[in-house]
C-alpha positions as CSV (number, residue, x, y, z in Angstrom):
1,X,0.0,0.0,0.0
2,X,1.2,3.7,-1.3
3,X,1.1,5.9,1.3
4,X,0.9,8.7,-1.0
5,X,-2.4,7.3,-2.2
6,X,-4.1,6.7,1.4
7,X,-7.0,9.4,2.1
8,X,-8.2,10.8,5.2
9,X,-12.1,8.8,5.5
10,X,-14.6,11.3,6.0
11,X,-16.2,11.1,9.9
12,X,-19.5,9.8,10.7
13,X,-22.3,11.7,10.8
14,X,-21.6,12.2,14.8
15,X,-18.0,12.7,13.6
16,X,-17.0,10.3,16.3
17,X,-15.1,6.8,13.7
18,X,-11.5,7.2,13.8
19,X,-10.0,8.5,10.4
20,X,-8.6,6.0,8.0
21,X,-8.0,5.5,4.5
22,X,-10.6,5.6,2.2
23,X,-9.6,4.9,-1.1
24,X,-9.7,1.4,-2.7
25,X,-11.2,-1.1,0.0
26,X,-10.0,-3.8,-2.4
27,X,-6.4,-2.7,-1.7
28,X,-7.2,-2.5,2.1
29,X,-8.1,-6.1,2.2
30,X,-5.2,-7.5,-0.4
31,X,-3.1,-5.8,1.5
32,X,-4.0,-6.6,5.4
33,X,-4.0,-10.6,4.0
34,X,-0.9,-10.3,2.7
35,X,1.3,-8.1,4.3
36,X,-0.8,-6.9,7.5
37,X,2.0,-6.1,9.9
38,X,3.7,-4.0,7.4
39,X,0.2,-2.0,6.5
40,X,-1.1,-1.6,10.2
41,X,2.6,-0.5,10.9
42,X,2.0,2.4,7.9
43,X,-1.4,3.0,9.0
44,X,-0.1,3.6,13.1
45,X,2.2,6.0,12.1
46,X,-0.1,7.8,9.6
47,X,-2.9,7.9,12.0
48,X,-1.8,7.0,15.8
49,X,-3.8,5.6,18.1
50,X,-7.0,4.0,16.4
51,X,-8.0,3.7,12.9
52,X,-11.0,2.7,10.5
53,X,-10.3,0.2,8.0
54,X,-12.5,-2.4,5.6
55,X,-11.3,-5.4,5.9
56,X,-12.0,-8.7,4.6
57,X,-13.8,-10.9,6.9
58,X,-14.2,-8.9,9.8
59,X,-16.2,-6.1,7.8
60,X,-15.7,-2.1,8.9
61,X,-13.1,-2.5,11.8
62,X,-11.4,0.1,14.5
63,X,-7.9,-0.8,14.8
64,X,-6.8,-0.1,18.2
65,X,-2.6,0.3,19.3
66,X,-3.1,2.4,22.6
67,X,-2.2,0.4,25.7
68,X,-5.3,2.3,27.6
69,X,-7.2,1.6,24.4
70,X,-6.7,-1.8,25.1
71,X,-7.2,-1.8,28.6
72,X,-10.3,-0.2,28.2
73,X,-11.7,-3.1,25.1
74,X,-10.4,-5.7,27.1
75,X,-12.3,-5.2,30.1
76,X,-15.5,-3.9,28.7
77,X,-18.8,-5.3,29.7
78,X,-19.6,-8.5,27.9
79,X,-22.5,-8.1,26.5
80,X,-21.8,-4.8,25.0
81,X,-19.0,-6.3,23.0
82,X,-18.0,-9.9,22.2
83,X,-16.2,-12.4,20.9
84,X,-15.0,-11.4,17.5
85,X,-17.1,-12.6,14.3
86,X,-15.9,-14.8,12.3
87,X,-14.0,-16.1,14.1
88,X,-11.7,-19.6,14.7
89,X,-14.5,-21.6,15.5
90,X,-15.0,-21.7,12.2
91,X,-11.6,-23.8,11.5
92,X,-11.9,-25.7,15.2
93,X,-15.8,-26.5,15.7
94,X,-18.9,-25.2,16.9
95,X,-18.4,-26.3,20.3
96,X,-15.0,-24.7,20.9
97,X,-14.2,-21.8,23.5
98,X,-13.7,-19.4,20.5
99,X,-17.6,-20.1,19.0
100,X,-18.9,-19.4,22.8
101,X,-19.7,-15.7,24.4
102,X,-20.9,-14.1,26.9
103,X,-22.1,-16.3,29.4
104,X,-21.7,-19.9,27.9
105,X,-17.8,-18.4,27.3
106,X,-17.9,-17.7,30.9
107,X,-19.0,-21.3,32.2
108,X,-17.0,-22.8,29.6
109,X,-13.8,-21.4,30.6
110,X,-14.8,-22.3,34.7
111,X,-14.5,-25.8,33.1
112,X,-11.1,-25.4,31.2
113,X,-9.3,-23.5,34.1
114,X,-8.4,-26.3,36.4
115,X,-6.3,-28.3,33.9
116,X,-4.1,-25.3,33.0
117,X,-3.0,-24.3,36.9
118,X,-1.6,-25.0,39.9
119,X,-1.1,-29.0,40.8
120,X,-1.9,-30.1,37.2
121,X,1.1,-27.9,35.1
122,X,3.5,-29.0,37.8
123,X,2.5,-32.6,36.6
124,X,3.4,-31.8,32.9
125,X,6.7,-30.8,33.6
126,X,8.3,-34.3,33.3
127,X,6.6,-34.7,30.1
128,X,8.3,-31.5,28.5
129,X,11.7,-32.1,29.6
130,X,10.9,-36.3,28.2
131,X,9.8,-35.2,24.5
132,X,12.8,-32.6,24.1
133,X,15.2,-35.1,25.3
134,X,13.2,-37.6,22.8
135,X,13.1,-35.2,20.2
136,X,17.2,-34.2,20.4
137,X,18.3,-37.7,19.9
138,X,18.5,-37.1,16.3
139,X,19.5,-33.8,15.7
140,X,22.2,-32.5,13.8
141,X,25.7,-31.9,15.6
142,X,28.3,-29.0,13.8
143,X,25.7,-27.9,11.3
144,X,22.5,-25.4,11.0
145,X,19.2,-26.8,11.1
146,X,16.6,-25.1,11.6
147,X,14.6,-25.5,15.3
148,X,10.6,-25.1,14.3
149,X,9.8,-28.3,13.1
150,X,11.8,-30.0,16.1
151,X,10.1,-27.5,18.9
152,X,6.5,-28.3,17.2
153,X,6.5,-31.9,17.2
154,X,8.0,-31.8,20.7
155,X,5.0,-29.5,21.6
156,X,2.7,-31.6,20.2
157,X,3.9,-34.4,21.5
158,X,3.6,-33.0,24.9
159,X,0.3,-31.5,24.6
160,X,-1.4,-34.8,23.5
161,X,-0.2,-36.8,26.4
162,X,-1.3,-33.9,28.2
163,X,-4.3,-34.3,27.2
164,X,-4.9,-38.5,27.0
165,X,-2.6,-39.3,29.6
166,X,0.0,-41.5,27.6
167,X,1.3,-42.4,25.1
168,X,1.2,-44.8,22.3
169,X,0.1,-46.3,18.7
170,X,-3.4,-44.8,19.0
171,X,-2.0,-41.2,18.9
172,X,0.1,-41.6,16.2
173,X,-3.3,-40.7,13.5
174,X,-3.5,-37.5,15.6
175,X,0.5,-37.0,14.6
176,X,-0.4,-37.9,11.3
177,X,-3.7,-35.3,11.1
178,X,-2.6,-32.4,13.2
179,X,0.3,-30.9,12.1
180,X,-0.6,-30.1,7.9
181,X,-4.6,-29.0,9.5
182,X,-3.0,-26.6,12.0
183,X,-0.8,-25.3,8.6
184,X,-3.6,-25.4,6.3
185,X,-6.3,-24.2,8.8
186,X,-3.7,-21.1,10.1
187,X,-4.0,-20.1,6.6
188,X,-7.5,-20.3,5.7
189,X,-8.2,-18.3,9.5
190,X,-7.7,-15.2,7.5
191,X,-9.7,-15.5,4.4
192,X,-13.9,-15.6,4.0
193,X,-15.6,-19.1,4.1
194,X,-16.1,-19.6,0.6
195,X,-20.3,-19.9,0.1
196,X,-20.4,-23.6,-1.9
197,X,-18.4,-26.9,-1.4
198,X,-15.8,-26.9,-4.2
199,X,-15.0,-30.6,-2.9
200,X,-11.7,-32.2,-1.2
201,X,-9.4,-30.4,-3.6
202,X,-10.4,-27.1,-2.1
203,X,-8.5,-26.0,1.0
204,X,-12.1,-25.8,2.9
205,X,-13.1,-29.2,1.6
206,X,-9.4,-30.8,2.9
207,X,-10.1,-29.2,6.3
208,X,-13.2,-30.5,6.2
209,X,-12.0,-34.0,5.5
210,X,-9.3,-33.5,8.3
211,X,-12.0,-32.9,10.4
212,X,-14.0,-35.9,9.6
213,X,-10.7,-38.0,10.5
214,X,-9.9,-36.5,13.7
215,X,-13.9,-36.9,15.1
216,X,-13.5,-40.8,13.7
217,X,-10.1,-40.7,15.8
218,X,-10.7,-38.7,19.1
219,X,-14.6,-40.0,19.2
220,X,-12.9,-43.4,20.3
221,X,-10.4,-42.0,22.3
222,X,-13.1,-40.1,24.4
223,X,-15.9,-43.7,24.6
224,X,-12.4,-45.4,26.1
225,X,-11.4,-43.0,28.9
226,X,-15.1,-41.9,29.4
227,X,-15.6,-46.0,30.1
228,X,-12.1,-46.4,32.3
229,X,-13.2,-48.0,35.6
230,X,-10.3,-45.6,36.7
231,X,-11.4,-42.4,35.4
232,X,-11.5,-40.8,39.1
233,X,-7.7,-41.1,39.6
234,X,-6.6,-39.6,36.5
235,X,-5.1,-36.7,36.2
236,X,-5.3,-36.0,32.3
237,X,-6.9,-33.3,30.6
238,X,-9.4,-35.4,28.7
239,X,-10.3,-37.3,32.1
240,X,-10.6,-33.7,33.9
241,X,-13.1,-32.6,31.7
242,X,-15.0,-35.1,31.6
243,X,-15.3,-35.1,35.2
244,X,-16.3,-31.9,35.1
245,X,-19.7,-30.1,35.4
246,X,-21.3,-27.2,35.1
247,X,-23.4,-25.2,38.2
248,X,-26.3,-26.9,37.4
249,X,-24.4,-30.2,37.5
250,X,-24.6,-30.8,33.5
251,X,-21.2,-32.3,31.9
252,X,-20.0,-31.1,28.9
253,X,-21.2,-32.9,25.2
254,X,-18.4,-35.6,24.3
255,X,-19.0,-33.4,20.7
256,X,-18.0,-30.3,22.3
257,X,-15.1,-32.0,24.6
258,X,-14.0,-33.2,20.9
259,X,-14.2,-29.4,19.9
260,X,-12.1,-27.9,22.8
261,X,-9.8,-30.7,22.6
262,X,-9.2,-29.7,18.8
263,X,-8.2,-26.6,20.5
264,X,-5.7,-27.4,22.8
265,X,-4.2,-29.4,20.1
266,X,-3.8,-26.5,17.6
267,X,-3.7,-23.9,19.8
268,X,-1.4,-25.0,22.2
269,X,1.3,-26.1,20.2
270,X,1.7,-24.0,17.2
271,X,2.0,-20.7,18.7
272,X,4.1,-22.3,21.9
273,X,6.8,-24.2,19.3
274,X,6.5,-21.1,17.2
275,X,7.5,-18.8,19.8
276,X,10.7,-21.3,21.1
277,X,12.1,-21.4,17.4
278,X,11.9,-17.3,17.9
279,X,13.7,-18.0,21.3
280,X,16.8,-20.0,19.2
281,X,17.0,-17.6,16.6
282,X,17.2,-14.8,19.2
283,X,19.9,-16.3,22.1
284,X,22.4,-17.6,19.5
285,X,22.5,-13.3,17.7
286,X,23.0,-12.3,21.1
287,X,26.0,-14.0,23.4
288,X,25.8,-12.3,26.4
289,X,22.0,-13.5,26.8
290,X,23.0,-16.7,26.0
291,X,25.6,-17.0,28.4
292,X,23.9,-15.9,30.9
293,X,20.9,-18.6,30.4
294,X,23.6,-20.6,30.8
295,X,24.9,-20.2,33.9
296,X,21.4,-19.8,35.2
297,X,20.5,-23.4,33.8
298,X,23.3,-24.9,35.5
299,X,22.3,-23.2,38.4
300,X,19.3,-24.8,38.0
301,X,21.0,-27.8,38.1
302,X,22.7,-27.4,41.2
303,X,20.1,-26.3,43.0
304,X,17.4,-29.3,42.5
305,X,20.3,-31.7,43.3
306,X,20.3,-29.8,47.1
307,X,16.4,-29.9,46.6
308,X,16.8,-25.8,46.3
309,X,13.9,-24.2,44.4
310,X,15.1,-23.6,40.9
311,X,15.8,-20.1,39.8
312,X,14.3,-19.7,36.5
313,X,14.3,-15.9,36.7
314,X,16.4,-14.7,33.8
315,X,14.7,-17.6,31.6
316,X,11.4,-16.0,32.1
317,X,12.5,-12.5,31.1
318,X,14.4,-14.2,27.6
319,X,10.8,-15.4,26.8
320,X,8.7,-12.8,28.0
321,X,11.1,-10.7,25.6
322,X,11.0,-12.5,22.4
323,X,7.3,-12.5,22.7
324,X,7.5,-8.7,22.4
325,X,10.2,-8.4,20.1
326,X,8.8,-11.7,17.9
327,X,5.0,-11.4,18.8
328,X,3.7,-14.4,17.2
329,X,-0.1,-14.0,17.4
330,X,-0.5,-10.4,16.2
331,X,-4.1,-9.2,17.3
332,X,-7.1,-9.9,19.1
333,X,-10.3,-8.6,18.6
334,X,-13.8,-7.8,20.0
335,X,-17.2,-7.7,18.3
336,X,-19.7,-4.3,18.5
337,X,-23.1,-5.9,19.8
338,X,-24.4,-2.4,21.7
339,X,-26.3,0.1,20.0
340,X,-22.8,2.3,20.0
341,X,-19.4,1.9,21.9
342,X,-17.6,4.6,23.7
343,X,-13.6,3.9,23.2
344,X,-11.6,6.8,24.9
345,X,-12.7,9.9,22.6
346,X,-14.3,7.3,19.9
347,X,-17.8,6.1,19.4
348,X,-18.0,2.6,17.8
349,X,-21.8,1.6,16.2
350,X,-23.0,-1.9,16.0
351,X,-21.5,-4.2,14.2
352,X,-18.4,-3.3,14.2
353,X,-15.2,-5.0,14.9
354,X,-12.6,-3.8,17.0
355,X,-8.9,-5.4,16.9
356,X,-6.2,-4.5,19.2
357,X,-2.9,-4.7,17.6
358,X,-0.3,-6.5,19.8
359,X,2.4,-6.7,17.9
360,X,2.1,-2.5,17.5
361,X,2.0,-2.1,21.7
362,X,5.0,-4.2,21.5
363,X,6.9,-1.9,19.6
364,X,5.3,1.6,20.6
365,X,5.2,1.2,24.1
366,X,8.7,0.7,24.9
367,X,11.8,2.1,24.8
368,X,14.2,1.0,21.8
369,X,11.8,-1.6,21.1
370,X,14.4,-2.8,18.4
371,X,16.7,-3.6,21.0
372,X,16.7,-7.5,22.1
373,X,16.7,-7.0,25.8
374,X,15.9,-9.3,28.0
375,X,17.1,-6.8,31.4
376,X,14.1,-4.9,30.5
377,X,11.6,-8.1,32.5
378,X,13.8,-8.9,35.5
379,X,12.8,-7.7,38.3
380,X,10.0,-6.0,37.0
381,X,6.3,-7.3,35.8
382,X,5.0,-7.0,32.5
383,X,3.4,-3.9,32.0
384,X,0.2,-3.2,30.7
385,X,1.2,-3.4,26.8
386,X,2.8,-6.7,27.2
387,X,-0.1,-8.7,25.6
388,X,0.8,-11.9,23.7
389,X,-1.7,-13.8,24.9
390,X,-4.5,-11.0,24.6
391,X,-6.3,-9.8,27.7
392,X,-9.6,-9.6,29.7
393,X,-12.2,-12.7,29.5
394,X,-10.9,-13.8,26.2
395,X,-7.3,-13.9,27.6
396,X,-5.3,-17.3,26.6
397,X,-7.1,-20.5,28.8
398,X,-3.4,-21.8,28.5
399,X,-0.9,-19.1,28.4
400,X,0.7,-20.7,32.0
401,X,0.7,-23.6,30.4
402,X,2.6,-22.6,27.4
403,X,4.8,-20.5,29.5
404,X,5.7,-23.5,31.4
405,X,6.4,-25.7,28.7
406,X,8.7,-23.1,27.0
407,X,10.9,-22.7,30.2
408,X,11.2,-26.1,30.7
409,X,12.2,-26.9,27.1
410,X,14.4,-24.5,26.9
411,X,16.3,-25.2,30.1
412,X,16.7,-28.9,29.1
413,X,18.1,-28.0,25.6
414,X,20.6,-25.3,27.6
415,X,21.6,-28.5,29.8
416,X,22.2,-30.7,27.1
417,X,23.9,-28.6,23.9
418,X,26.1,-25.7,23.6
419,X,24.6,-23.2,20.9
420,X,26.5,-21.5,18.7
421,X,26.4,-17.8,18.1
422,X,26.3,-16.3,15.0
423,X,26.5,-12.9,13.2
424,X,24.6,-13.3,10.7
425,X,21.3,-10.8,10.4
426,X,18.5,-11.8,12.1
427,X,15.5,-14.0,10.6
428,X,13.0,-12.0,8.6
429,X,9.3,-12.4,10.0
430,X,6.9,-14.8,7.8
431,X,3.5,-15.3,8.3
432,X,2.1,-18.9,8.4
433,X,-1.4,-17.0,8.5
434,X,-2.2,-16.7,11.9
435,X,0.9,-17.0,13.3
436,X,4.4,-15.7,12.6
437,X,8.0,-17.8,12.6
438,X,11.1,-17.3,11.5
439,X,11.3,-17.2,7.7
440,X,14.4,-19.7,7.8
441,X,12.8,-21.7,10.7
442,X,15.3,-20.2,13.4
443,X,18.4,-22.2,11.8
444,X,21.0,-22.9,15.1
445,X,24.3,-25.0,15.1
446,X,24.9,-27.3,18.2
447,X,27.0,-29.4,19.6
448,X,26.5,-31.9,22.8
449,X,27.7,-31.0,25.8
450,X,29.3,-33.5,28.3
């Protein structure tokens, strides 16, 4: 987009929209599928704090990169705006957490929260640290490779027995299914549901068919631990939901447990292997950071053989960085359902959609935001336009679950292979559709330590 051809839009009739361009809402919409980072960035500086847009999809939008903006969207009452539409539950099923609002969202999550806190993360540890040792046996000594592919089957791994409780032959479809429908359905998240069945070909009809495989697949999963004369002793996801019930003592539909499980799977692996590739790519173009991990890993070491907490600090701030600096998931958005919307000096009608752009706070609200910089976390909480996992009601269900899995991978490669460090420039951004990686994969060289 030119931004030489960009007009101001005309305001509302109350004079009260943000201003945004106006000319060629074709162009708007190639461009935000294409290259949406790069436009918003143009737009932010054009305009500042909120603009109007036409976009494909979401319809006539308010993009939003204030931190009080946010703030303000965020916590809004529920029922005057919502979860945005379309939205993924048109990839991941009716009866997923991102189809439900207002209070079936809030009932649902009740149910999801347990499995993602406390007692039940601190049992998922030992499977993190199991599938990246599994995963490393294989890889590459002396020479690059490149660490996405590695980090997402490892987090695949560890979210599936996560979720069933084990491992084993019956998993291995799921393997099979998971991985190319989290690639295909990242990319179709973006575009308009086409309106007629152009058969399996189509990328909509192969989702679709993914779809019907994974139902055939989990469906028996879910009769088999449902029917365990065990089920109150376990302590996997699956088990824990369907144990669970509602206020008025209703369980969940084994259709929608089969939704929400689709969404841990795709959701909680993509984004969390995604953002560990961006971790690689970032420690081995900075040394001192690196070194520093380190020493704190071996630390770490130390310490649980004196049965010493561990001292992850440092490792926290490394990955609470590269989430700014390398946001992966780049908005999140809210739907218009009052009459009108009051947003700081705006007014919002109906039917709009609001999105908040993360990846914008992560670069406007701090200082030399180009700057890798771990030092800026320790010691200090993330402030309020730290937002990779979005905010409010709609905020991640498994962000400490993610953030956990990461530390832990990341200390157990640390323990096990020097990485080298490297010069070269850093890894353009490239956008799988929803999410963003590096565009080489976050290439490393390693070599095993004693």
């Amino acid at each position: 987009m030119n931004e030489v051809t960009i007009a101001e839009r005309p305001e509302s009739p109350a004079g009260l929209l943000p201003p945004g361009p106006t000319r060629s809402g074709a162009l708007q919409a190639v461009g935000f599928v294409l290259a949406r980072r790069r436009v918003v960035g143009r737009l932010t500086r054009k305009y500042g704090e909120a603009f109007t847009l036409k976009l494909p999809v979401f319809g006539p939008t308010v993009v939003v990169t204030d931190p009080q903006l946010a703030k303000q969207l965020f916590a809004a009452n529920t029922d005057d705006v919502g979860n945005i539409q379309p939205n993924l539950s048109r990839i991941l099923g009716p009866g997923s957490v991102f189809a439900l609002d207002r209070a079936d969202h809030k009932r649902r999550r009740r149910l999801l929260t347990p499995p993602f806190h406390g007692k039940s993360i601190r049992n998922y540890e030992k499977i993190f640290e199991e599938e990246t040792l599994r995963e490393s046996v294989n890889w590459p000594l002396g020479q690059e490779f490149p660490m996405l592919e590695p980090m997402m089957r490892i987090t695949l791994n560890a979210i599936l027995r996560a979720v069933f409780g084990a491992d084993g032959a019956h998993l291995d479809e799921l393997r099979e299914i998971i991985p190319p429908w989290v690639t295909l359905g990242s990319r179709c998240a973006t575009l308009p549901t086409p309106k007629r069945d152009y058969g399996r070909w189509h990328p909509w009809g192969r989702l679709a068919e993914y779809r019907r495989r994974y139902d055939s697949v989990v469906g028996r999963l879910i009769e088999d631990v449902a029917a365990d004369p065990h089920l109150a002793d376990r302590d996997d996801i699956l088990a824990l939901l369907l144990r669970s019930t509602y206020e008025d003592g209703t369980a969940m539909s084994h259709t929608d447990i089969a939704d929400e499980l689709l969404t841990l799977l795709a959701a909680g692996h993509e984004t969390t292997a995604s953002t560990l590739a961006w971790v690689f790519e970032r420690i081995s173009r900075h040394p001192e950071v690196l070194a520093e991990l380190v020493a704190e890993a071996d630390g770490d070491g130390a310490s649980e053989a004196t049965g010493n907490v561990q001292a992850n600090e440092y490792r926290q701030a490394v990955i609470l960085e590269t989430q700014r600096a390398r946001t992966v998931i780049d908005f999140a958005g809210r739907h218009v359902y009052a009459p009108t919307f009051e947003l700081g000096k705006w007014i919002v009608p109906q039917g709009y959609s609001i999105i908040v752009s993360l990846s914008q706070l992560h670069v406007l609200e701090f200082d030399d935001p180009q700057r890798f910089d771990p030092d800026r976390f320790v010691g200090n909480r993330p402030p309020l336009a730290w937002v990779p996992y979005g905010g409010g009601t709609r905020r991640c269900v498994g962000a400490v679950f993610a953030n956990v899995e990461m530390d832990v991978v990341l200390r157990t490669v640390l323990r096990h292979f020097t990485i080298a460090t490297t010069s070269a420039p850093g890894e353009k951004v490239h956008s799988r559709g929803v999410a963003f990686t590096p565009k080489r994969g976050g290439r490393v060289v390693l070599a095993r330590r004693n």
